[in-house]
C-alpha positions as CSV (number, residue, x, y, z in Angstrom):
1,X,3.2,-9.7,23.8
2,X,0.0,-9.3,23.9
3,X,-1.6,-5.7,22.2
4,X,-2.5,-4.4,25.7
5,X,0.6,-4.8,26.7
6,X,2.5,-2.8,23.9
7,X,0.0,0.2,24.6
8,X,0.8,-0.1,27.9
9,X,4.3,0.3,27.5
10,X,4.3,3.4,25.1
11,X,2.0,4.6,28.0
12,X,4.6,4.3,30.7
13,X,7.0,6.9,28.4
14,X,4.7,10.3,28.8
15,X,5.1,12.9,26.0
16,X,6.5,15.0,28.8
17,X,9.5,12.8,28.8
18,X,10.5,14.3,25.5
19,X,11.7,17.6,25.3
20,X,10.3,19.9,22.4
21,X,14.0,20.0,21.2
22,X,13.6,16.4,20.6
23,X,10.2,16.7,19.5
24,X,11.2,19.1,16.6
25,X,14.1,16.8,15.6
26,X,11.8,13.6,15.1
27,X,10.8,13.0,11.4
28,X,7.5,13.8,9.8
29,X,6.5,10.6,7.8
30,X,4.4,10.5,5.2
31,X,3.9,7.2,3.6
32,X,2.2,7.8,0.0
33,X,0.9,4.1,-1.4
34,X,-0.8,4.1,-4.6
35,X,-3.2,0.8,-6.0
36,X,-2.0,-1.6,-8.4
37,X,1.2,-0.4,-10.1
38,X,3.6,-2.3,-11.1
39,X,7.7,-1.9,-11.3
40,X,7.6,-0.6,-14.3
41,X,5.4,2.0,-14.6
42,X,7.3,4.7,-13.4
43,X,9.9,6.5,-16.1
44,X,12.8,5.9,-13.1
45,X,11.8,2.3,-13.2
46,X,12.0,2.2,-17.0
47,X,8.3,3.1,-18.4
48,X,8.9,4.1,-21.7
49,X,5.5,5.7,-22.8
50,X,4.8,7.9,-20.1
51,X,7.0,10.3,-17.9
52,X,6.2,11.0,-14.4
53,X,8.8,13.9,-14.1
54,X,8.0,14.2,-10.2
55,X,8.3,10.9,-8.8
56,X,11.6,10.6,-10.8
57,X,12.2,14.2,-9.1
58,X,11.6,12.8,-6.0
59,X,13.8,9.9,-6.9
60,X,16.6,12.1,-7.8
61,X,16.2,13.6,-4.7
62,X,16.4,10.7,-2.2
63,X,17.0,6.9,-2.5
64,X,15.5,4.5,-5.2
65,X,14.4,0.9,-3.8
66,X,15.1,-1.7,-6.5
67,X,14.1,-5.2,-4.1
68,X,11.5,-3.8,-2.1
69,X,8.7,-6.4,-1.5
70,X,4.8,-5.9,-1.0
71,X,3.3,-7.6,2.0
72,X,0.7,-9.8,-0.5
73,X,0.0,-10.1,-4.2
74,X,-3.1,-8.1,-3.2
75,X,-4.7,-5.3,-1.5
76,X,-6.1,-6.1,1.9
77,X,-3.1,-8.1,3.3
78,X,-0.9,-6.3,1.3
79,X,-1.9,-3.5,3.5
80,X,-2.3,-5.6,6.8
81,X,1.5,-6.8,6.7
82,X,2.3,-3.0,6.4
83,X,-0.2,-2.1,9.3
84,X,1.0,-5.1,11.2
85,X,4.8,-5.5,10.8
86,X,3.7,-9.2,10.2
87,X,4.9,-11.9,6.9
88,X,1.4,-13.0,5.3
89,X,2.0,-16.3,7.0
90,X,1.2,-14.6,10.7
91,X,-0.6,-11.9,10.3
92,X,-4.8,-12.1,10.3
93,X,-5.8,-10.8,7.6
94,X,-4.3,-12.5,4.3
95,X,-7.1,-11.5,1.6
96,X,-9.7,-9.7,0.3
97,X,-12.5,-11.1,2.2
98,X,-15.1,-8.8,1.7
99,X,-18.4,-7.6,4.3
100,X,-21.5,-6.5,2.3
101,X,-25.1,-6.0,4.2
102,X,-28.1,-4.4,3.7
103,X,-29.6,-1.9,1.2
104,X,-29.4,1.7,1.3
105,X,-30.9,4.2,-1.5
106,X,-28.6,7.0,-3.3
107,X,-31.1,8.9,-5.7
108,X,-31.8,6.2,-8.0
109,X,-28.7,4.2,-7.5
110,X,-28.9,1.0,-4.5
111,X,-25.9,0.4,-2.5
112,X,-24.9,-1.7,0.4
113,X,-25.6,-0.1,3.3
114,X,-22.9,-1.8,5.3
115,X,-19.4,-2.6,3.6
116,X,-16.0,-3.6,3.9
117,X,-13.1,-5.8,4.8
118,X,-12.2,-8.4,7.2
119,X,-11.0,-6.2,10.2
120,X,-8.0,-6.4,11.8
121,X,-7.1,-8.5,14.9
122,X,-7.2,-6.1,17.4
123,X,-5.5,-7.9,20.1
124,X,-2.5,-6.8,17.8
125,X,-1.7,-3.4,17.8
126,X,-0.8,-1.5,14.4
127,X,1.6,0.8,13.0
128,X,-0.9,4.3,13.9
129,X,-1.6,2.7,17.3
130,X,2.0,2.6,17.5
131,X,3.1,6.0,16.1
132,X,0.1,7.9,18.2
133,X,1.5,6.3,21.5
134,X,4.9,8.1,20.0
135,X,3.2,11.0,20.1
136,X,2.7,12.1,16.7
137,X,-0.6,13.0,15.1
138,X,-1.9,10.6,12.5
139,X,-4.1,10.6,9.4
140,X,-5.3,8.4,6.9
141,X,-6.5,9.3,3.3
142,X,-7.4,6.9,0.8
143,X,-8.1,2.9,1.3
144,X,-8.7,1.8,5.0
145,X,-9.4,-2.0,4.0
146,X,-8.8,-3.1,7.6
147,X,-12.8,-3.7,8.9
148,X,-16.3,-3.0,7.7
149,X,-18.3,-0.3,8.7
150,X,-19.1,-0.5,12.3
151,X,-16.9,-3.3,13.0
152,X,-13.7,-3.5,16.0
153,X,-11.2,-2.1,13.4
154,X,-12.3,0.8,12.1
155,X,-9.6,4.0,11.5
156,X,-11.1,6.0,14.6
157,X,-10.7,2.8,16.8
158,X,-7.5,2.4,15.8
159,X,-5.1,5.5,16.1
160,X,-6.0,7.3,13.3
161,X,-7.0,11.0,14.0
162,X,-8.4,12.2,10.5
163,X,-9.4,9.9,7.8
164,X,-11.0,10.1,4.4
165,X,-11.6,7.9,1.8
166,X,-12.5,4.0,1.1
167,X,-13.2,2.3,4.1
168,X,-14.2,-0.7,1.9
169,X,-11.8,-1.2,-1.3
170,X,-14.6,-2.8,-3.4
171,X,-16.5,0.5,-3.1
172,X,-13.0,2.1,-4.1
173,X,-13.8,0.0,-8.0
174,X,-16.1,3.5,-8.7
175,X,-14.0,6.5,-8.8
176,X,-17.3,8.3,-8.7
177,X,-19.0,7.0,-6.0
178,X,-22.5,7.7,-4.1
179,X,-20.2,8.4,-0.9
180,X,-16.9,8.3,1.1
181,X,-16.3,7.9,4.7
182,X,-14.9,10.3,6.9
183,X,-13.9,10.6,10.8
184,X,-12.3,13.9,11.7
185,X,-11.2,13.7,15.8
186,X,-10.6,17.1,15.6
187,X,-14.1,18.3,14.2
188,X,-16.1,16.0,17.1
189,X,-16.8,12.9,14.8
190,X,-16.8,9.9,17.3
191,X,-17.2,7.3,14.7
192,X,-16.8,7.0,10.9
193,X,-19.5,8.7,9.0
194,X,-20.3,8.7,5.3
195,X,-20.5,11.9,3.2
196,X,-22.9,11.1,0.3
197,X,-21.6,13.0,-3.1
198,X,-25.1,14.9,-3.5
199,X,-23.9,16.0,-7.4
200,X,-22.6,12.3,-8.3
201,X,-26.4,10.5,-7.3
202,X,-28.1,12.2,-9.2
203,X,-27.0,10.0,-12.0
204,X,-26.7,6.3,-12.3
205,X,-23.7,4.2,-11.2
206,X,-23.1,2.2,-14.0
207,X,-24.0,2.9,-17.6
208,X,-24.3,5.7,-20.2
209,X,-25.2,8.4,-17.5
210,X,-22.1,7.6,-15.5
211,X,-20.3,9.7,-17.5
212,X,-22.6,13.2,-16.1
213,X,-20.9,12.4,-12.9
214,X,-18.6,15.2,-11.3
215,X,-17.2,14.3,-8.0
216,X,-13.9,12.6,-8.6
217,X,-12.7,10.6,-5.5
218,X,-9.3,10.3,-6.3
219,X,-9.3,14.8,-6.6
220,X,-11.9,14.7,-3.4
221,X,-9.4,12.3,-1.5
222,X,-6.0,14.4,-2.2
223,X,-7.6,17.6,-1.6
224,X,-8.6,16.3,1.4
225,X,-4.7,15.2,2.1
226,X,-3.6,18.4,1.0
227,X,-5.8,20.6,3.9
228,X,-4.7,18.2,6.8
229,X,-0.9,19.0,5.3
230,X,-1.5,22.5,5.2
231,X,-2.7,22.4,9.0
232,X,0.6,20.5,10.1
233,X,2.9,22.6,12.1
234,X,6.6,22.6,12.9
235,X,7.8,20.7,15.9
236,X,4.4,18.7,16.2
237,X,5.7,15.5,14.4
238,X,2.9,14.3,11.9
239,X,3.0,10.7,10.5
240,X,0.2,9.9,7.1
241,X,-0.7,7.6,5.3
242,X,-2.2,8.5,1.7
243,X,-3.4,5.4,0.3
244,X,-4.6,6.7,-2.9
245,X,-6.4,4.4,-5.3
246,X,-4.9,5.7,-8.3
247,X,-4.3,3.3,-10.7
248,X,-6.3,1.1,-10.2
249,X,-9.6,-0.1,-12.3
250,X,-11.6,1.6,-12.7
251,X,-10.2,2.9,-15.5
252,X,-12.2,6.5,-15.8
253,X,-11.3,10.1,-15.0
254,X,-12.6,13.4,-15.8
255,X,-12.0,14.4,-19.1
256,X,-9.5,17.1,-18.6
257,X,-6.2,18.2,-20.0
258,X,-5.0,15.2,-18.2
259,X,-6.7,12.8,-20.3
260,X,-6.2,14.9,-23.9
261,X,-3.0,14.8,-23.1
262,X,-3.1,11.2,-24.1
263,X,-6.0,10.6,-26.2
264,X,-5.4,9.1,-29.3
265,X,-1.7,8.9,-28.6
266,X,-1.0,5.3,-27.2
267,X,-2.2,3.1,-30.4
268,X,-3.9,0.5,-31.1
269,X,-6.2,2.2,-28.3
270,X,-8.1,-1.0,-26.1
271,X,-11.8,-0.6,-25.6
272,X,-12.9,-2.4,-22.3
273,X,-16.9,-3.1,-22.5
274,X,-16.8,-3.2,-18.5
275,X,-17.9,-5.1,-16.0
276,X,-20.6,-4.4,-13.9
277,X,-20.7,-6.8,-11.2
278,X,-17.2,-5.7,-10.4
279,X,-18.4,-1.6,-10.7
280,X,-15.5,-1.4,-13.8
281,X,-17.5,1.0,-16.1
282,X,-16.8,0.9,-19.6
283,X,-14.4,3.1,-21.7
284,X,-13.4,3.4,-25.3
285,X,-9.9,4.6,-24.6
286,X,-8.3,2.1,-21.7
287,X,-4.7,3.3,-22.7
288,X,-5.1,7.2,-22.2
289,X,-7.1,6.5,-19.7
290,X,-4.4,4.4,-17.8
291,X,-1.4,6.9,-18.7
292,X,-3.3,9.9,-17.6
293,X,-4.1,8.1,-13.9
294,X,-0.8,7.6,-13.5
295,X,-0.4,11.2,-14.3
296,X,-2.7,12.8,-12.5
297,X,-1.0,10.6,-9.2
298,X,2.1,11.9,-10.8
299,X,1.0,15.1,-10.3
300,X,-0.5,14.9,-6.9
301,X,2.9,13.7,-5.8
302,X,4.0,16.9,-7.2
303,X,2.0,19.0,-5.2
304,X,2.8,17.3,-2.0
305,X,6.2,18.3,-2.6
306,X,5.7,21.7,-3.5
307,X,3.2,22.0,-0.4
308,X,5.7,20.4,2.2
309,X,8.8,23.3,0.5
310,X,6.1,26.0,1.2
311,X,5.6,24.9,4.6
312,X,9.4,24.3,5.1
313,X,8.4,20.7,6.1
314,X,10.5,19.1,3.4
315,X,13.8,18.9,5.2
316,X,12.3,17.5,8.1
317,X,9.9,14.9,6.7
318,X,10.6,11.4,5.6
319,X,8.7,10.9,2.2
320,X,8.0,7.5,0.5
321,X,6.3,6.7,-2.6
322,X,5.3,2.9,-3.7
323,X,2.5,0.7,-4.4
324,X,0.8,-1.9,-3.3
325,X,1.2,-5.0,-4.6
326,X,2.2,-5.6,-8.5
327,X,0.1,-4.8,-11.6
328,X,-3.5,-5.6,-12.5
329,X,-5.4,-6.3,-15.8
330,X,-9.1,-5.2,-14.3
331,X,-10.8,-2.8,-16.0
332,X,-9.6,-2.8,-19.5
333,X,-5.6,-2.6,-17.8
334,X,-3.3,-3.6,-20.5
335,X,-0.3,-4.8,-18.6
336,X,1.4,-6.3,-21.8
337,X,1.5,-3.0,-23.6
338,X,2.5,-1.0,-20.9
339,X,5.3,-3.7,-19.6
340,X,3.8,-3.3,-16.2
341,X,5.5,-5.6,-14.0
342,X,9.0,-4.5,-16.3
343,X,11.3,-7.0,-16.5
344,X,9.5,-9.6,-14.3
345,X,7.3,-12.8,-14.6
346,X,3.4,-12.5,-12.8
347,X,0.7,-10.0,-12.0
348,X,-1.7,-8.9,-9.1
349,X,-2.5,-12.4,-7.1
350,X,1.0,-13.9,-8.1
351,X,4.0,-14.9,-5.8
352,X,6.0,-14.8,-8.7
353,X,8.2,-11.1,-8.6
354,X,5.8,-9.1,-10.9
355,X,3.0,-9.6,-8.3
356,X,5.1,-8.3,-5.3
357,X,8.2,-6.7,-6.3
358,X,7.0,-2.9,-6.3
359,X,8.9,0.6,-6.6
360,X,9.9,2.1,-3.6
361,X,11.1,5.8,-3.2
362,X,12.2,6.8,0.0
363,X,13.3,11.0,0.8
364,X,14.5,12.2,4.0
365,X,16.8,15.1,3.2
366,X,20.4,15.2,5.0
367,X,19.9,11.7,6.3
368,X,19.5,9.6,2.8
369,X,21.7,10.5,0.0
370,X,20.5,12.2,-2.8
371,X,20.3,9.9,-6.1
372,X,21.3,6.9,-4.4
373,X,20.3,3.3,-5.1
374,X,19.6,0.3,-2.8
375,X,19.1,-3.2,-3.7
376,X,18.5,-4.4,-0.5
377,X,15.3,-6.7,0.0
378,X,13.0,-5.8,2.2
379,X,8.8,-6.5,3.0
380,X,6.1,-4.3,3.8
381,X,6.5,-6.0,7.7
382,X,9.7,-3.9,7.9
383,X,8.1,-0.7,7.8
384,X,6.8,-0.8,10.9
385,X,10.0,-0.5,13.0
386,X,11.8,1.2,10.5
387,X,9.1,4.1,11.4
388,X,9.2,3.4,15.3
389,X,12.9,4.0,14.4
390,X,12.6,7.0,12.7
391,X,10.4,8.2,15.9
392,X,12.9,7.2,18.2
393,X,10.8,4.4,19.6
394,X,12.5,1.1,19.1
395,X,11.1,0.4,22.3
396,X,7.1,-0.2,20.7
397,X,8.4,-3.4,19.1
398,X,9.6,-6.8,20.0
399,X,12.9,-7.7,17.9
400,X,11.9,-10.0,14.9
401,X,14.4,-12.7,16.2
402,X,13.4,-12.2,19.7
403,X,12.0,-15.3,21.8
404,X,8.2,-13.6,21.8
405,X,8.2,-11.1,18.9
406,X,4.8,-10.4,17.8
407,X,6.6,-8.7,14.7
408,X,8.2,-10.0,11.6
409,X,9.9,-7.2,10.2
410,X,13.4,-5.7,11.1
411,X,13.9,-2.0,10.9
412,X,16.1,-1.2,7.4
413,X,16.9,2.3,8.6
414,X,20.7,1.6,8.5
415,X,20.4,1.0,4.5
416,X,18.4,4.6,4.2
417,X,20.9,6.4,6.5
418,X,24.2,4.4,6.0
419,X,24.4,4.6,9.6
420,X,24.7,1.5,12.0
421,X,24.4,-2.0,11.5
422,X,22.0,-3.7,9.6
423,X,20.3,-6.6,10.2
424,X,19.4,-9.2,7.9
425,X,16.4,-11.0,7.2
426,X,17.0,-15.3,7.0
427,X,14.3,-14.8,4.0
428,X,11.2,-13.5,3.3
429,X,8.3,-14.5,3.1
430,X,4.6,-14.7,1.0
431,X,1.0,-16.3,0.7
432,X,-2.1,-15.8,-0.7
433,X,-5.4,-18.3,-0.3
434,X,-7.1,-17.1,-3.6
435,X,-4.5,-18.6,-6.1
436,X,-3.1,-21.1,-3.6
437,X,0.4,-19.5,-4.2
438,X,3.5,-19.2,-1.4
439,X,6.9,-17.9,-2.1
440,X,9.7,-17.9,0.2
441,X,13.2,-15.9,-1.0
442,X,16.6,-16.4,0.8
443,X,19.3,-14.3,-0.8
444,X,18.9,-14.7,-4.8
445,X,17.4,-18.0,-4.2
446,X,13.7,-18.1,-4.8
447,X,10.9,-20.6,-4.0
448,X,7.6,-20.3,-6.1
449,X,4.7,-22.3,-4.6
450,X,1.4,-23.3,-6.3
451,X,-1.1,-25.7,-5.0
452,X,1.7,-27.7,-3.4
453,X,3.7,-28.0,-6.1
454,X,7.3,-25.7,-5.2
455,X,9.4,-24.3,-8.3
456,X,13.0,-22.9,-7.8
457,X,14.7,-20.1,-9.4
458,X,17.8,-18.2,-9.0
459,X,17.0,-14.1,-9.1
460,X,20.4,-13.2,-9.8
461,X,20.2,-15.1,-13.2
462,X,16.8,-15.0,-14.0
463,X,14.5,-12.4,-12.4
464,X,12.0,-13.3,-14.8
465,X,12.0,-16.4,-13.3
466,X,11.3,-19.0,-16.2
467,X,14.3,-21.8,-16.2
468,X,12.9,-24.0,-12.7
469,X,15.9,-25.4,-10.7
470,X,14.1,-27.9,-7.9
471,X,15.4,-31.0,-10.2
472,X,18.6,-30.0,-9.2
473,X,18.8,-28.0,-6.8
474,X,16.4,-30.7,-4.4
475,X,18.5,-29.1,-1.0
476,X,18.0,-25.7,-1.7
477,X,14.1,-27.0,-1.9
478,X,14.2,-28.8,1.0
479,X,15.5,-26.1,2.7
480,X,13.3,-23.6,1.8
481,X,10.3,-25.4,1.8
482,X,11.1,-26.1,5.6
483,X,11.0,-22.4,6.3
484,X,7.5,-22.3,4.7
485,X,6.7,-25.1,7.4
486,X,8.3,-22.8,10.0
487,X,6.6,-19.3,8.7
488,X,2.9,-20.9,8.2
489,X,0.5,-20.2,10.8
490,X,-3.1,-22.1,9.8
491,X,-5.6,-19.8,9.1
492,X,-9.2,-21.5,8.3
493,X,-10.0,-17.8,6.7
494,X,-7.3,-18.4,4.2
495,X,-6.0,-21.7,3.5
496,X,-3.4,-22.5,1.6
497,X,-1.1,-25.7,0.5
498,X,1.9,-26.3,1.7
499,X,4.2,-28.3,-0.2
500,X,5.3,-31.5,1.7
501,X,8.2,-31.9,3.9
């Protein structure tokens, strides 16, 4: 179906079909997806030198996801499978290609003046294309990571009505950055703008005056969230995205309370001489600055809490916390200390489970069960029906297992609820170009694919996958490894190997 066509039919279902009894009873969603962290690095996934006393609230509170998948090993298609219910092995974008043009002058500092990522294919429609033809408003703060500047695929040409952020994620490497982008539908913008921090160039970008900058993006970004929040109002259904950039490199903060919290506790501390190519600034103290990012997120998850009790929003929003793809070591990141990826094998930009298996917290008070536990596997491709679920909208996608499904995913909203059947995936699905690395999983069987060459391990026995089965296990390969043949479109952006068959 083509993406015409699927705006076409949530047109034919006018808001006035739906009564404002309904209207009220629809979920608020708001999807909360922070940069880089791995299983491990929340205290309710097992970190052991840091709390995060909110997000294990929030845990306690809702349902804890223990197989819940990314879309990639990395950012971009990481966050394309989520925007496009698509496996890595369909959908467009599958990696971090990055747009950089032109000069532009900040004080004393030189930036591109054009930046960002591949955009989306818009002849497929996304998840706030989707949820806006539902009816509900939508907003975006954080990472956009789905088109440069000025290109098809920016947030205001695709269903977002108030955004703030990164539109490009390599300008998201400096938390204190010359500017952030911003398109408000409500305030008259009619494309995305950039809002220059005035305070942060006046001093230079990378070195020893770095540190006299004041304008903190990852404070600018969630205040940002928090005003939109605060605007919300009963019975208008709201779905956001926060894609905050918290934790990722770089690995620099203001020196508050947050950061003395942890200075000169986590020893031997790591001193990362940066990198300036990739805008990772320097620091002395990578540890406390790494435990005090995550939190200051845990914090700002804390406030969105108290924010939606105040409104008395909580009870009727679904809220999710997870991450985008697995750990990094970027920046001065110290994964080994820290037990990032806890008690699995890989990092960012691996297939193996460290670089995709994620934590995944999912609230929705009265309709999944406080304290509860799931260990069903799921992908960021099923997100996107799971929410056209939650809106009552099954009707905006084509079944995964339907003859011209333009989606992968399959809604898991009978494992939040405990209501109804649920389907099963056959396996999932993963591949990413840069390390030349596919991974397909059917039930505890997993495939690990790198330049060709497929490895087999059994999750159920060895999640850290390190004892390789293909000798003999061959049908189990051959299997699998024909579902790689069946899930792998070409893509001469992002080429990969596929192992022979």
């Amino acid at each position: 179906m083509e993406r015409a066509n699927s705006l076409a039919l949530a047109a034919a279902l006018p808001a006035a079909c739906v009564s404002a009894a309904m209207a009220q009873q629809r979920p608020n969603i708001l999807y909360i997806m922070c940069d880089d962290m791995g299983y491990g690095d929340l205290s309710c996934y097992g970190q052991q030198h840091f709390q995060t006393p909110n997000i294990d609230r929030l845990a306690s509170q809702g349902m804890r996801m223990t197989s819940a998948y990314a879309g990639s090993p990395v950012s971009a298609p990481s966050r394309a499978c989520f925007m496009t219910g698509q496996h890595s092995g369909h959908t467009y974008v599958r990696g971090n290609r990055e747009h950089w043009a032109g000069r532009v002058e900040y004080g004393r500092n030189v930036d591109y003046a054009v930046v960002g990522q591949e955009p989306y294919d818009t002849a497929h429609v996304i998840l706030p294309e989707l949820m806006k033809a539902a009816g509900y408003t939508t907003a975006l703060f954080g990472k956009w990571a789905g088109g440069y500047e000025g290109s098809v695929s920016t947030p205001d040409k695709r269903g977002i009505d108030e955004f703030y952020g990164y539109i490009c994620q390599f300008q998201a490497h400096l938390y204190f950055p010359n500017f952030l982008n911003r398109y408000s539908r409500a305030a008259g913008d009619t494309a995305v703008v950039r809002e220059v921090l005035e305070q942060n160039v006046l001093h230079d970008m990378y070195g020893d005056d770095y540190i006299n900058r004041s304008e903190y993006s990852a404070d600018l970004i969630h205040r940002r969230a928090l005003e939109w929040l605060a605007r919300q109002e009963e019975g208008q259904p709201f779905f956001g995205i926060f894609t905050y950039t918290l934790p990722h490199a770089e690995l620099r903060q203001p020196d508050d309370s947050l950061l003395q919290r942890f200075r000169g506790q986590l020893l031997p501390e790591r001193t990362y001489r940066g990198d300036k190519g990739s805008r990772y600034n320097p620091t002395p103290e990578a540890h406390a600055q790494f435990a005090a990012m995550i939190a200051r997120l845990d914090a700002q998850v804390g406030e969105i809490m108290q924010l939606l009790e105040k409104r008395s929003l909580a009870d009727n929003t679904v809220l999710i916390f997870t991450s985008d793809n697995g750990p990094h070591e970027e920046g001065g990141a110290d994964p080994g200390y820290f037990n990032h990826d806890g008690k699995f094998r890989g990092l960012k930009r691996s297939t193996h489970e460290g670089g995709i298996r994620i934590p995944f917290i999912v609230r929705w008070p009265n309709h999944v069960a406080a304290g509860s536990e799931s260990d069903f596997p799921f992908a960021f491709y099923d997100l996107l029906p799971t929410f056209c679920d939650m809106a009552s909208r099954a009707d905006l996608y084509e079944p995964s297992d339907s003859d011209d499904a333009e989606f992968d995913g399959i809604s898991i909203l009978p494992t939040l609820t405990g209501i109804g059947y649920q389907r099963l995936h056959d396996h999932l699905y993963w591949e990413f170009h840069e390390t030349d690395m596919l991974a397909v999983r059917r039930g505890e069987w997993k495939l690990v694919v790198r330049s060709g060459h497929p490895s087999l391990y059994h999750l159920g026995v060895d999640p850290h996958e390190d004892n390789d089965l293909s000798s003999c296990r061959p049908d189990v390969v051959r299997h699998l490894v024909s579902k790689i043949h069946e899930d792998h479109i070409e893509s001469p952006l992002f080429p990969v190997t596929l192992p022979v068959f």
